[in-house]
Structures are given as structure tokens and as C-alpha cells.
N, CA, C and O of each residue as an XYZ file, in Angstrom:
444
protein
N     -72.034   -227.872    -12.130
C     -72.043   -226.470    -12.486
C     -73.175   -225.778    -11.746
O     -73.989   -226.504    -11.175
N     -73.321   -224.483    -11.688
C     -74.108   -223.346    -11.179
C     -75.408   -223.197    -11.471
O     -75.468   -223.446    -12.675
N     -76.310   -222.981    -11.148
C     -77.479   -222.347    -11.981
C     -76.665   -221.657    -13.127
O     -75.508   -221.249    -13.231
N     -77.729   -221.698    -13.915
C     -76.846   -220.471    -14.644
C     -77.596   -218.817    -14.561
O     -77.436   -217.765    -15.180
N     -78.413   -219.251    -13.514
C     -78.933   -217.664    -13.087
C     -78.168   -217.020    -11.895
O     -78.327   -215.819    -11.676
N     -77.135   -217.964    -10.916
C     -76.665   -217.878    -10.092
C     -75.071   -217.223    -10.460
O     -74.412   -217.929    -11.223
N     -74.596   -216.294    -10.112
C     -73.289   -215.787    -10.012
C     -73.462   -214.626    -11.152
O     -72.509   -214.147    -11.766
N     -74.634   -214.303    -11.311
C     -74.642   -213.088    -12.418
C     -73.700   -211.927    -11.820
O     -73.869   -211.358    -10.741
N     -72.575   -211.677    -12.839
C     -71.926   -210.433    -12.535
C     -72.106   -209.146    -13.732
O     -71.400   -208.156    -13.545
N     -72.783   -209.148    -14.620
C     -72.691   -208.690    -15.811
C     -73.781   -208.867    -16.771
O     -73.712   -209.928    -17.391
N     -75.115   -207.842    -17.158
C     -75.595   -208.058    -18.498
C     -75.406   -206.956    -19.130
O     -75.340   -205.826    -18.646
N     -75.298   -207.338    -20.442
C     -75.374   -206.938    -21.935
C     -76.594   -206.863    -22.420
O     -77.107   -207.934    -22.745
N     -77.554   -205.339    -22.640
C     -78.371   -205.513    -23.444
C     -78.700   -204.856    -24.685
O     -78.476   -203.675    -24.952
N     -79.506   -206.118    -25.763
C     -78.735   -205.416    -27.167
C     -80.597   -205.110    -28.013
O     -81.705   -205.265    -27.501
N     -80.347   -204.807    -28.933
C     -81.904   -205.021    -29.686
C     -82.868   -206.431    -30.089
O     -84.041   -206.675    -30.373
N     -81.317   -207.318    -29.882
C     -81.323   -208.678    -30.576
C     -81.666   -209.411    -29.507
O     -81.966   -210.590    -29.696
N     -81.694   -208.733    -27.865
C     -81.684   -209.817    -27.100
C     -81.138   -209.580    -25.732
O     -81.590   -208.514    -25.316
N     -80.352   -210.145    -24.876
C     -79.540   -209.396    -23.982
C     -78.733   -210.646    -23.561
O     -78.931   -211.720    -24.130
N     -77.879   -210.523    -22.625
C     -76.587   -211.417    -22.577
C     -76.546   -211.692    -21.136
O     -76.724   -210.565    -20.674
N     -76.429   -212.452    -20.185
C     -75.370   -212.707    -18.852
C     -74.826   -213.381    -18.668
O     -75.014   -214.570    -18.927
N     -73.439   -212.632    -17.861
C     -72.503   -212.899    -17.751
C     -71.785   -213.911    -16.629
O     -71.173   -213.188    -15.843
N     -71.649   -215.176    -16.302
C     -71.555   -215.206    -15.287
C     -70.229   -216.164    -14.856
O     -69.837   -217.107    -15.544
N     -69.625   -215.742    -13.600
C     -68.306   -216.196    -12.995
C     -68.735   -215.874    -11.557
O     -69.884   -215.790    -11.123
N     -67.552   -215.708    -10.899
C     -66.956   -215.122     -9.201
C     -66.873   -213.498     -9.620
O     -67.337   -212.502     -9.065
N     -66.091   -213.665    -10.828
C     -65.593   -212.277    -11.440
C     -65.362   -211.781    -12.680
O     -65.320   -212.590    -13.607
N     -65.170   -210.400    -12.945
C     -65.487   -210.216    -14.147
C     -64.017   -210.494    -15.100
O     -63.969   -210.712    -16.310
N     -63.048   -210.421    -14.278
C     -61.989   -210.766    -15.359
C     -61.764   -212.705    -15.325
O     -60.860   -213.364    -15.837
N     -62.707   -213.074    -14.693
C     -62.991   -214.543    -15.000
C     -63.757   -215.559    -15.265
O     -63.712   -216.744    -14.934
N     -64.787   -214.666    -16.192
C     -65.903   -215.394    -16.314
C     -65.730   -217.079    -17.003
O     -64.850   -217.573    -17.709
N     -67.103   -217.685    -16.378
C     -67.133   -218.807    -16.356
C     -67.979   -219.205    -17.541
O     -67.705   -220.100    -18.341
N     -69.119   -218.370    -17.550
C     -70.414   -218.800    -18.954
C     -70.985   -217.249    -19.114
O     -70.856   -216.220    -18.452
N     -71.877   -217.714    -20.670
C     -72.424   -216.300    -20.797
C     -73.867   -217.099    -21.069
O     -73.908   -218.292    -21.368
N     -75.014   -216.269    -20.922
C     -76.385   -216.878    -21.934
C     -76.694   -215.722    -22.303
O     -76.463   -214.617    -21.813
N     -77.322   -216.102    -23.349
C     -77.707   -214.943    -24.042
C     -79.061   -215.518    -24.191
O     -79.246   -216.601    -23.635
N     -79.939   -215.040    -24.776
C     -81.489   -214.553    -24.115
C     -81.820   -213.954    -25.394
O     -81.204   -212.958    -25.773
N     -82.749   -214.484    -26.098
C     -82.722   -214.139    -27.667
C     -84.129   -213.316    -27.475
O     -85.074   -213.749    -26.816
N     -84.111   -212.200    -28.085
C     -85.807   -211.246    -27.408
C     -86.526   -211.787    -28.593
O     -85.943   -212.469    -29.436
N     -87.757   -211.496    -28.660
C     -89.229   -212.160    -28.948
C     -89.793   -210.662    -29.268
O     -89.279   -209.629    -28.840
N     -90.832   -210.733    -30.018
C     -91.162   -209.551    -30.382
C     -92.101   -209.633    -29.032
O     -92.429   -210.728    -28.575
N     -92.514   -208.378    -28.424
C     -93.284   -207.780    -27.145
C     -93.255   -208.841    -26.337
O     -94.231   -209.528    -26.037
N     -91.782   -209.039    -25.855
C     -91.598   -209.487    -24.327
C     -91.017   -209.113    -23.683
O     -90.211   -208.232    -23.981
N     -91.147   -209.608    -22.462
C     -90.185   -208.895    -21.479
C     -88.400   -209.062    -21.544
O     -88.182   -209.690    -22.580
N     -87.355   -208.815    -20.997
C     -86.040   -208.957    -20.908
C     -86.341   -209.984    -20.057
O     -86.075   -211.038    -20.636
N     -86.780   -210.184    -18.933
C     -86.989   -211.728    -18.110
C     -87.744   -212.486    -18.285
O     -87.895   -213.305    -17.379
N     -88.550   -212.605    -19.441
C     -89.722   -213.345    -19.407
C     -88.703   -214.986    -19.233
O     -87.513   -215.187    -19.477
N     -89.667   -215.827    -18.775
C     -88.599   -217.121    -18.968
C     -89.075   -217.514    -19.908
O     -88.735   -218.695    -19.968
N     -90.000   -217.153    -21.173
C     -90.464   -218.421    -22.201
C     -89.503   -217.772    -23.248
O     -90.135   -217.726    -24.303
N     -88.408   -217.315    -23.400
C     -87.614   -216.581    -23.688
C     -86.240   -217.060    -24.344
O     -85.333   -216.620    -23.637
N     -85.826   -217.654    -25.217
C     -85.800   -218.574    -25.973
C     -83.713   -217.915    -25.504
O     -83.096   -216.884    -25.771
N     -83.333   -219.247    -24.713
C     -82.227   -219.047    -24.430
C     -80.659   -220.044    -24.972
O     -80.942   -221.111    -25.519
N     -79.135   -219.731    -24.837
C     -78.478   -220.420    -24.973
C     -77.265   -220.354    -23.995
O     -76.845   -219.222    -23.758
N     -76.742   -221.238    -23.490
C     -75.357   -220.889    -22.934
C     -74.598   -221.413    -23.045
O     -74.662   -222.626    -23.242
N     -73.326   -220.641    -22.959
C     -71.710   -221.012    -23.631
C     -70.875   -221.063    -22.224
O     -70.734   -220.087    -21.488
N     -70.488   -222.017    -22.044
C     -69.380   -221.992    -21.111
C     -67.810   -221.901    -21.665
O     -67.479   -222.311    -22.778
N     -67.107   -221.437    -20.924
C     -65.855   -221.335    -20.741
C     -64.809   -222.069    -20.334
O     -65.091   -222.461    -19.202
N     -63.514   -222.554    -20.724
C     -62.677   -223.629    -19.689
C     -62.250   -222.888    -18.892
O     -62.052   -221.694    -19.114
N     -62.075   -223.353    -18.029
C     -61.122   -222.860    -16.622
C     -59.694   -222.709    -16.424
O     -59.103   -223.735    -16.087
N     -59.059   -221.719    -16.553
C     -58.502   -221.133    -16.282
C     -57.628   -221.272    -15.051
O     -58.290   -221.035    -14.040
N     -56.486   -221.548    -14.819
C     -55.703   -221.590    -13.760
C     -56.069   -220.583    -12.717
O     -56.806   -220.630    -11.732
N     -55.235   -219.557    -13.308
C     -55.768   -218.311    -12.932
C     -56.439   -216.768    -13.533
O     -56.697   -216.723    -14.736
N     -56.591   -216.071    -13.049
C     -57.430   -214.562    -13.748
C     -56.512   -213.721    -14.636
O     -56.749   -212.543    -14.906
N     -55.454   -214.399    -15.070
C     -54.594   -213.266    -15.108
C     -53.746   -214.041    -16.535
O     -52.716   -213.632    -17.070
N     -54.579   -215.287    -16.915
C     -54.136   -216.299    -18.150
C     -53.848   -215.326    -18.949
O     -52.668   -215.103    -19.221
N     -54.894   -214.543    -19.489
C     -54.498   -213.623    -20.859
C     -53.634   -213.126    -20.539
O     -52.542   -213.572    -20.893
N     -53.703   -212.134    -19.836
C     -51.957   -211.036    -19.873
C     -50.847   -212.259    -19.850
O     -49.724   -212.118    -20.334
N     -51.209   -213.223    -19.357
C     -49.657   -214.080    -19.350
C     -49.498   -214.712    -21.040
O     -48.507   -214.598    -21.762
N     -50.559   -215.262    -21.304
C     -50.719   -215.208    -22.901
C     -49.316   -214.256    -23.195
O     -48.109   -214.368    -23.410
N     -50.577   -213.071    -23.014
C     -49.803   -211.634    -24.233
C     -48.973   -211.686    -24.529
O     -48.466   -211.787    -25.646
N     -48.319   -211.576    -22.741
C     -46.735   -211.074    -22.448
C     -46.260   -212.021    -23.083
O     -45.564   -211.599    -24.008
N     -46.316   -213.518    -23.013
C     -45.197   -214.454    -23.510
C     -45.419   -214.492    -25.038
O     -44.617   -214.937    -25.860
N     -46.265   -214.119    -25.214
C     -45.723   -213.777    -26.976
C     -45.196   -212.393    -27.744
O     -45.013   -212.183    -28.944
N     -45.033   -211.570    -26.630
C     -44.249   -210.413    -27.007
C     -43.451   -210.890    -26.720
O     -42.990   -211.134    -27.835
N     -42.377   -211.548    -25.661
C     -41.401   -211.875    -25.480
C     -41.053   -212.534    -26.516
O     -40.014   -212.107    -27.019
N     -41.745   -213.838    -27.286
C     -41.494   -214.780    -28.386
C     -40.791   -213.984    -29.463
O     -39.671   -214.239    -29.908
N     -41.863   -212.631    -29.963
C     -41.615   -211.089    -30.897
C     -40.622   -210.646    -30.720
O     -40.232   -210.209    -31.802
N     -39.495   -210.368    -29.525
C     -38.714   -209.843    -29.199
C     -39.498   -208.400    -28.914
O     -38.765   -207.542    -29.408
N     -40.513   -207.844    -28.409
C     -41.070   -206.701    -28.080
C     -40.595   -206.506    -26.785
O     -40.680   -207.373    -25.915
N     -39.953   -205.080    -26.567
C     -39.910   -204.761    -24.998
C     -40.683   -203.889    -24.242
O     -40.402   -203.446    -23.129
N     -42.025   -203.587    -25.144
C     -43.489   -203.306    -24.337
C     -44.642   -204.133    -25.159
O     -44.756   -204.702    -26.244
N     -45.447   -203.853    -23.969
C     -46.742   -204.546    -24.513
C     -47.791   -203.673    -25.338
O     -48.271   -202.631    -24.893
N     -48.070   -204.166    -26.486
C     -48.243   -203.300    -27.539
C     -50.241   -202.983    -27.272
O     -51.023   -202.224    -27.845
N     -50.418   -203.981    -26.152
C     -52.099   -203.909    -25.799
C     -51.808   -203.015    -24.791
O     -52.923   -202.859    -24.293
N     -51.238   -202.496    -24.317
C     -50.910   -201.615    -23.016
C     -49.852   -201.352    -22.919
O     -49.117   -202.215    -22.439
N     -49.222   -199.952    -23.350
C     -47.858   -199.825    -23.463
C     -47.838   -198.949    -22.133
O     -48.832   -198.458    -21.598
N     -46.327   -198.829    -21.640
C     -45.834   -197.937    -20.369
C     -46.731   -196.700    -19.910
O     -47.347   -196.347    -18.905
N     -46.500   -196.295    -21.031
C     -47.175   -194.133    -20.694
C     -49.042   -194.794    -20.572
O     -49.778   -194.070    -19.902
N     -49.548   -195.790    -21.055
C     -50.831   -195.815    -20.727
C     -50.662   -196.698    -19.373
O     -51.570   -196.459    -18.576
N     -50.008   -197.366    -19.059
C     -49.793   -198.202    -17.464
C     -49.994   -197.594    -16.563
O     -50.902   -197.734    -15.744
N     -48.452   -196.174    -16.626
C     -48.565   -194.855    -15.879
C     -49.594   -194.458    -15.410
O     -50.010   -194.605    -14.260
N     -50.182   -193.795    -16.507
C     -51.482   -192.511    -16.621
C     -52.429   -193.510    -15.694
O     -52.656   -193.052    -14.574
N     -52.989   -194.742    -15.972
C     -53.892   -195.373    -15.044
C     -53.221   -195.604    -13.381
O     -53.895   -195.610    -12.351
N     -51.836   -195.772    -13.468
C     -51.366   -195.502    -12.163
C     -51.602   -194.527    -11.577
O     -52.207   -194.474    -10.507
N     -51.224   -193.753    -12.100
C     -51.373   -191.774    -11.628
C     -52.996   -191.835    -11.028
O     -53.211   -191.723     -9.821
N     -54.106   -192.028    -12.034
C     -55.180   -192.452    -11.842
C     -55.550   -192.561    -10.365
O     -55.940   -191.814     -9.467
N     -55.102   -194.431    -10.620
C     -55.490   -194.942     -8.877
C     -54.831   -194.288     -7.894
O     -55.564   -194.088     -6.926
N     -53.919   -193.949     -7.790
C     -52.797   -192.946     -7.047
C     -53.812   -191.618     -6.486
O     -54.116   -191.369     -5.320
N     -54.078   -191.121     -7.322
C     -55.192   -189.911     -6.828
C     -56.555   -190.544     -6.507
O     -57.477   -189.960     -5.938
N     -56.562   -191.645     -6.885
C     -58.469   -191.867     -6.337
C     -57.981   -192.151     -5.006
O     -58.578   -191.483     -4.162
N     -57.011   -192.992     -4.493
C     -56.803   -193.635     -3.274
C     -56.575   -192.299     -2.474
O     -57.252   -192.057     -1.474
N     -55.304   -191.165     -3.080
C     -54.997   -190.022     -2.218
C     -56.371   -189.511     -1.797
O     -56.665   -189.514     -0.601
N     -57.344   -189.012     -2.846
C     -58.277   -188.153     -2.461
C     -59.289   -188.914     -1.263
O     -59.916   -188.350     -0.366
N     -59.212   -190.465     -1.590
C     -60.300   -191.296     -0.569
C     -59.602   -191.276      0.781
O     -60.337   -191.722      1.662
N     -58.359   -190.878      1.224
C     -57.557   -191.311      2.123
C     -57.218   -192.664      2.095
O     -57.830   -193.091      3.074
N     -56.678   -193.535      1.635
C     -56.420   -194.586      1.507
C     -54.914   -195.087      1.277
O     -54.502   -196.219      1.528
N     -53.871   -193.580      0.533
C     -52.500   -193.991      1.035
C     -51.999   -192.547      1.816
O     -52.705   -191.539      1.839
N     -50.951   -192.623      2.306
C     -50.096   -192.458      3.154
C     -48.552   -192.246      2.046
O     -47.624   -192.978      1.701
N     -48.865   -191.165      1.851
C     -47.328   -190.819      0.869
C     -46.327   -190.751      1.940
O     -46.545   -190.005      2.895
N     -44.806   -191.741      1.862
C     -43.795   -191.645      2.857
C     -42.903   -190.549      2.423
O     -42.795   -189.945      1.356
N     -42.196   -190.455      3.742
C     -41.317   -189.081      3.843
C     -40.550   -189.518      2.463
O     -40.344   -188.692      1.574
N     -40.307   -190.343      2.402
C     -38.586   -190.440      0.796
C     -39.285   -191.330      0.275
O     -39.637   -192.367      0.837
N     -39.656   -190.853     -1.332
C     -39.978   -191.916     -2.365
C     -38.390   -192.209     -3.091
O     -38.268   -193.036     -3.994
């Protein structure tokens, strides 16, 4: 395994302490530590009284939604009730205009 200071993509900081996150990526993280605060210390101090949780590995990044989906299917559901259509859309529409405004697509003559 990694350092576990190595591949930081992500901290969390709370009153209780602060958290990092770490993988390749954020929809695949690998471990978290969390970092328990001390009265008048720093967020990095290292005498800093720590724990970390790892994660199993994952085929791929995309396990949960395949989760979901196959148990809405199990439900007989014909949307996904964590993300239904009209919110899919609206975030489409979304990237659709960030990319238009960045120049990044190319709307063709016939949709």
C-alpha cells in the first residue's frame, strides 16, 4: 500500500479533527485517515493522534451506480430514484453550456 500521505485527493475539516481522503480519484477512493485534533494544535502537527480505514477495491469506479441500477431493476423501477431523468437532463444541459461557452463542442448541422 501507499503512504498514506501520498495520493491525497480530498480533506475534510471538522471541529473534531479533520479527515484525508485518499485514492487516484475521488469517485474511487482507496482510504480515509482521520486526524483526531488536540486541544491547541496544529491541523498537521504529526504528534496528532491518527487512524486509517481502508477500502476494498473495486473493479471499477462506477461499482455503486451498477449496485443501484441492478436493484432498481430487481424493484421493477424504470428510473433511478437517486437520480431521476429531469435531474440527468438539467446536469446535461449544464455540461452542454459549460463546454459551448468554453468552446469545446461543435453543435452539428442536424441533431
Amino acid at each position: 500500500m501507499a503512504s498514506p500521505r501520498s495520493n491525497v485527493f480530498g480533506t475534510v475539516h471538522r471541529t473534531e479533527g479533520y479527515m484525508k481522503v485518499h485514492g487516484s480519484e475521488a469517485s474511487l477512493p482507496k482510504s480515509f485517515t482521520f486526524h483526531k485534533a488536540r486541544k491547541n494544535s496544529k491541523y498537521d502537527d504529526p504528534s496528532t493522534q491518527c487512524e486509517t480505514y481502508e477500502f476494498p477495491s473495486p473493479a471499477c469506479s462506477f461499482i455503486y451506480e451498477v449496485d443501484d441500477t441492478a436493484i432498481d431493476i430487481v424493484m421493477g423501477l424504470r428510473e433511478c430514484a437517486v437520480i431521476p431523468w429531469k435531474k440527468t437532463i438539467h446536469v446535461m444541459e449544464i455540461m452542454y453550456e459549460i463546454r459551448k461557452q468554453g468552446g469545446t463542442v461543435r453543435i452539428p448541422a442536424r441533431l
